[in-house]
N, C-alpha and C positions, 0 to 999 in steps of 0.2 A: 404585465408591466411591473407589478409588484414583485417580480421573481428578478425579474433583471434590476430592479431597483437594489434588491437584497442585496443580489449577487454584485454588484458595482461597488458596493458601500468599502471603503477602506479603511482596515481597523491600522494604526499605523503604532508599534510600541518601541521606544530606545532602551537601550540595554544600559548605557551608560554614557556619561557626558565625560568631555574632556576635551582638551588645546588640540585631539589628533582630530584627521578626517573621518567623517564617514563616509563607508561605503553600505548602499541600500541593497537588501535583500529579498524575495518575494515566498511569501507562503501562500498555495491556494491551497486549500482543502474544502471539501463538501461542509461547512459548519453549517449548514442545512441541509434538511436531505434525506435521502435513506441511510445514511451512514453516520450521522450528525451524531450519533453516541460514540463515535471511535474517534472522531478528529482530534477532541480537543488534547487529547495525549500524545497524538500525531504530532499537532503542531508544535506542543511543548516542548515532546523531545526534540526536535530540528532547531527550535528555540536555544536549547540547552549547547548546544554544539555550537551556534553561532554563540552565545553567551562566551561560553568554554574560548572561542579562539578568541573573544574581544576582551576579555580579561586577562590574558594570555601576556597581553604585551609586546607579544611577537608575531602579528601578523603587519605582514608589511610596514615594520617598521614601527608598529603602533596604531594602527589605525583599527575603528572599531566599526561594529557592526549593527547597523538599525532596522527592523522588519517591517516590511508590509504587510499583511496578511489581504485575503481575498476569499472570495467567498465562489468555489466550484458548482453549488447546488447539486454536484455528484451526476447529475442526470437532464441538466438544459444546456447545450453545449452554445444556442446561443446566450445568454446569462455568462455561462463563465467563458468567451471569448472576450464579453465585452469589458468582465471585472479581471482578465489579462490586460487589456489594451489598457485599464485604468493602472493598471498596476507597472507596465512596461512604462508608461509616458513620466512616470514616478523616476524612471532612472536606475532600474535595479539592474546589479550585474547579472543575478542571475536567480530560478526560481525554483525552488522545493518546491515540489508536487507537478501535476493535479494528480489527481487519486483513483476518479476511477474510470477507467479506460477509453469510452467516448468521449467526453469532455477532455481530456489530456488529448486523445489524436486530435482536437478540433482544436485546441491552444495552442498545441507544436507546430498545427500545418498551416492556421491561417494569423497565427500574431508571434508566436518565440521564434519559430524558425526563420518567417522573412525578416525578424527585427534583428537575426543574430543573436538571440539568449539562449543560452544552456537553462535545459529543462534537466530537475530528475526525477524523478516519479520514485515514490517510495510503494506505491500500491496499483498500478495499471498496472495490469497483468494478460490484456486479451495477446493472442499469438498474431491476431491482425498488425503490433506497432513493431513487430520483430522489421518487416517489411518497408518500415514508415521512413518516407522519402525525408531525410530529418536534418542532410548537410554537415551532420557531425553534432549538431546539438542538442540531441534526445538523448536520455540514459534512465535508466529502472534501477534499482535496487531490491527491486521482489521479481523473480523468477515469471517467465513464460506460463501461461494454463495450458501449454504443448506438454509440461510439466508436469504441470500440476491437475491435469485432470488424468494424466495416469498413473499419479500414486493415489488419488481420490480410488480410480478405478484394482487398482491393488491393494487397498484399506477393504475395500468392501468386498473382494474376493478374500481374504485373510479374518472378514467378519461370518463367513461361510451364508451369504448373501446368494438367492438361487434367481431371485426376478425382483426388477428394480421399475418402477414407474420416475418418468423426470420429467420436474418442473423446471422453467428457465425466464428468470425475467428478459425481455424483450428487447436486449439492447445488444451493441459488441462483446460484452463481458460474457453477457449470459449464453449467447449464443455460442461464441467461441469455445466457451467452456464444455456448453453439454454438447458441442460434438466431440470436441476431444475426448470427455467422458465417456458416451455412448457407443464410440466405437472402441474404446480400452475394455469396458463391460464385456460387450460381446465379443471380444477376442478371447476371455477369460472364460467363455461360456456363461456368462450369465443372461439371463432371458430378459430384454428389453419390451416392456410392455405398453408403454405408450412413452413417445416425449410431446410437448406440449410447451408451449408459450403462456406466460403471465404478464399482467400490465401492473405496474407498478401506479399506487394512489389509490386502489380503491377499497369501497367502505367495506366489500364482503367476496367472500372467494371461494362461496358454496359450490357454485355453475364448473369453476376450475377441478375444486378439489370431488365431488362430483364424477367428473372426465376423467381424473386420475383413479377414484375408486373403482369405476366399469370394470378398467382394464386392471386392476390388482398389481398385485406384486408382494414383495415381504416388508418391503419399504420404499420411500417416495424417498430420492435425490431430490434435494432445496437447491437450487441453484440463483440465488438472489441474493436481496440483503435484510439482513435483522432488521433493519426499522422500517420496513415498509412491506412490499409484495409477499415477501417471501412467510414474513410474520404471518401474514394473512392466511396465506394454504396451512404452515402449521398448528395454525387458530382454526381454521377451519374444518383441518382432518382431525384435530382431538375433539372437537364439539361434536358431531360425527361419528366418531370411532373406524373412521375409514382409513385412518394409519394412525398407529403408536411408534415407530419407527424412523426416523430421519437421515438421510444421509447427506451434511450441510459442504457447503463447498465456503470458501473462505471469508465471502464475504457474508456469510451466515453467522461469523461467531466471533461473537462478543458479550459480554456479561449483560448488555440490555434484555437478551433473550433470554437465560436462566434466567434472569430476575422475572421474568413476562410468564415461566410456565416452570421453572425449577423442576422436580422429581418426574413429573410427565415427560421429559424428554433423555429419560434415566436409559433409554434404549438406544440411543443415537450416538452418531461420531461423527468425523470430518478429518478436514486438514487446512491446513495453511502455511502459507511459510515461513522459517522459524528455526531456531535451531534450541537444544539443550547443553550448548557446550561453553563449562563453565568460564573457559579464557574469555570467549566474545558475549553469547548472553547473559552468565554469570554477572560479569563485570560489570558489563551496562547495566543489568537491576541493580548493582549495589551504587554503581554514579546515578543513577535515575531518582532511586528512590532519595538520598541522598537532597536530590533536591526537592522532593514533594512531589516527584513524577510518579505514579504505577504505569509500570512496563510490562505488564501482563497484559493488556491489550493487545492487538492484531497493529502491526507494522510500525508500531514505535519504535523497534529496533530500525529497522528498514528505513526511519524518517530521520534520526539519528543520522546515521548512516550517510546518507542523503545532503542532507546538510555537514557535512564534516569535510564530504569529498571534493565540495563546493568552493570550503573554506580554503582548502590543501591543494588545488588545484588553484586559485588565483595565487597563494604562497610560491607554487612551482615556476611560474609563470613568472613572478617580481612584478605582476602588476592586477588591478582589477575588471581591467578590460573584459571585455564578453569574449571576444575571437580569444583571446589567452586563455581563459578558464575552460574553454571547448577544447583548444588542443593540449592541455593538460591532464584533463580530468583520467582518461585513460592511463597512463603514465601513473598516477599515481593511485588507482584502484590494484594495480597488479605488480606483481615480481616483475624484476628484481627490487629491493628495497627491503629497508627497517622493518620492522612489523609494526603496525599502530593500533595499537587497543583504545576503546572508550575511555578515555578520562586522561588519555595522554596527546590531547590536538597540542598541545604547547610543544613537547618533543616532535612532533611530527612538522613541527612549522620550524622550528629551530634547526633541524636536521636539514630542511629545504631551503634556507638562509643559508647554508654553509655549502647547496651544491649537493647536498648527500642524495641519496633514493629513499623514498620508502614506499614499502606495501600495507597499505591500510586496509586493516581484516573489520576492523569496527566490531558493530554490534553481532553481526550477521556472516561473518567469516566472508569478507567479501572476496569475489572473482567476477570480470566480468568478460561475457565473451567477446569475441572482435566485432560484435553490433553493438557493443557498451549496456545489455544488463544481465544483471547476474544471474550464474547458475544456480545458485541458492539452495538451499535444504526446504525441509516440511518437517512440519508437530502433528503426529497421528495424535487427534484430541477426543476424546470420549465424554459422555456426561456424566458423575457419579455424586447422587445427593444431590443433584438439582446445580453443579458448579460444572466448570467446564474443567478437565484433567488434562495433561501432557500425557498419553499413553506412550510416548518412543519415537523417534530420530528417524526421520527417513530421507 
């Protein structure tokens, strides 16, 4: 009762007052959670973008933008259904996030989709929503784990990795993930030694990691997340010494976790998605930080992103309507059109006042495919000195 209570609560903040209308926007993110260290930069940057077009002066004429926020709990998908429903009866045209993959299928199929709201997810990622009966108003901004568990599995043959043990939190994400993973492995030859399920919450994860030491390997694939389960097996293999080696999948990596074991996880890598390229990531760190945002986190670009497309799609459209901003949004993620970089939503909404096109690359070089998310890049990330490093572009 206390979780749906959390989850329900609506944090509601205005960007700015004035004679125009507003129109209302929704943020869910896990602000509690297993992922609770990555949101708050999530939600900022999605913030920044709606800021960005309401101070712009040129969206629709003038009209500005007011956020809901909500609370996903990442992992109760009754909770964040019901702090959806709270948030839809608010009146929002439309909602950045949820974040992570069951929770997001469970708000598109049983409250955005029959209400008519464009969803866009800046971080679900399982290959299950590729499929998701979604009427036109679901979209990602972070890439498929059909993806991205085979450049995970391409990092760790290129780490000269001969036998891999895999953990997997026990939900869509995780699962989705380590088969994509497990079957890229062993195509590459590398010897799969056990995979294995984790529950997320609990106090100790000797019994798990234990199961994974039996069976060896050179290293344990983490396939969870930094604030919860996943901490726990890597807590548990270094107390142990049953792995010094990690091979983290996305939602593994974020600064909570060097900060939790710094130089002890000096032998590990990963990946997520991300890009190094300075027209769209560049840019966005120098508008982010700019305003007090760090953009070095895991899908702040991708929330950015998110929220822009949002913006630019009810611009395309001449109205704020839900069914308008769905059959736009496409339309303006891809060519033909302008190109629109981070810190230029005022050109991109001016150009669509006048009838022009544009292609909005954002933070994250965006394309989306004809299911509406993107094909996306990866940051092969490595640990060095207990920080997390951009090893290269994949």
């Amino acid at each position: 009762m206390k979780k749906l209570f959390i989850a329900a609560f609506i944090f509601v903040s205005t960007f700015t007052t004035n004679t125009f209308a507003e129109v209302k926007m929704g943020i869910i993110l896990g602000f509690t959670g297993p992922i609770e260290s990555l949101t708050p930069a999530m939600a900022a940057s999605a913030e920044l973008a709606f800021k960005e077009a309401s101070d712009s002066g040129s969206l629709l004429g003038g009209e500005t933008i007011s956020v809901v926020r909500a609370d996903s709990t990442c992992v109760d998908s009754a909770a964040a259904t019901a702090a959806a429903e709270g948030v839809i009866a608010q009146g929002v045209a439309a909602i950045m996030g949820a974040d992570c993959s069951g929770v997001t299928g469970a708000i598109a199929s049983n409250v955005a989709v029959p209400n008519g709201v464009v969803m866009i997810s800046p971080s679900a990622t399982s290959p299950g929503l590729t499929a998701l009966d979604d009427k036109g108003f679901f979209f990602r901004t972070a890439p498929s784990d059909a993806r991205g568990g085979q450049i995970l599995a391409d990092i760790t043959k290129d780490r000269k990795i001969k036998s891999v043990a895999i953990t997997y939190t026990n939900n869509d994400y995780g699962k989705g993930l380590a088969d994509v993973y497990e079957a890229a492995v062993k195509a590459h030859g590398i010897k799969v030694t056990t995979v294995s399920a984790h529950e997320d919450g609990k106090a100790d994860y000797s019994s798990e990691v234990a199961t994974l030491a039996s069976a060896g390997g050179d290293a344990v694939a983490v396939i969870g997340y930094l604030d919860q389960g996943g901490k726990g097996i890597i807590q548990g293999s270094l107390d142990s010494g049953a792995f010094d080696k990690f091979i983290l999948s996305d939602g593994m990596i974020g600064d909570s976790l060097t900060e939790a074991f710094g130089k002890d996880l000096n032998k590990s890598f990963g990946s997520i998605p991300g890009s190094m390229n300075k027209k769209t990531a560049g840019t966005f760190a120098s508008v982010a930080k700019a305003a007090g945002i760090d953009s070095s986190g895991p899908y702040t670009g991708e929330s950015y992103d998110a929220a822009a497309l949002i913006v630019l799609a009810m611009q395309a459209g001449g109205s704020a309507d839900r069914a308008s901003i769905a059959k736009n949004v496409m339309d303006v993620a891809n060519a033909p059109g302008t190109k629109i970089y981070p810190g230029e939503l005022k050109k991109g909404l001016d150009l669509l006042a006048k009838g022009k096109k544009v292609d909005y690359e954002g933070a994250t070089g965006v394309t989306f495919t004809n299911v509406g998310e993107a094909e996306g890049s990866f940051l092969e990330k490595e640990i060095k000195g207990g920080k997390f490093k951009n090893k290269k572009q994949r």
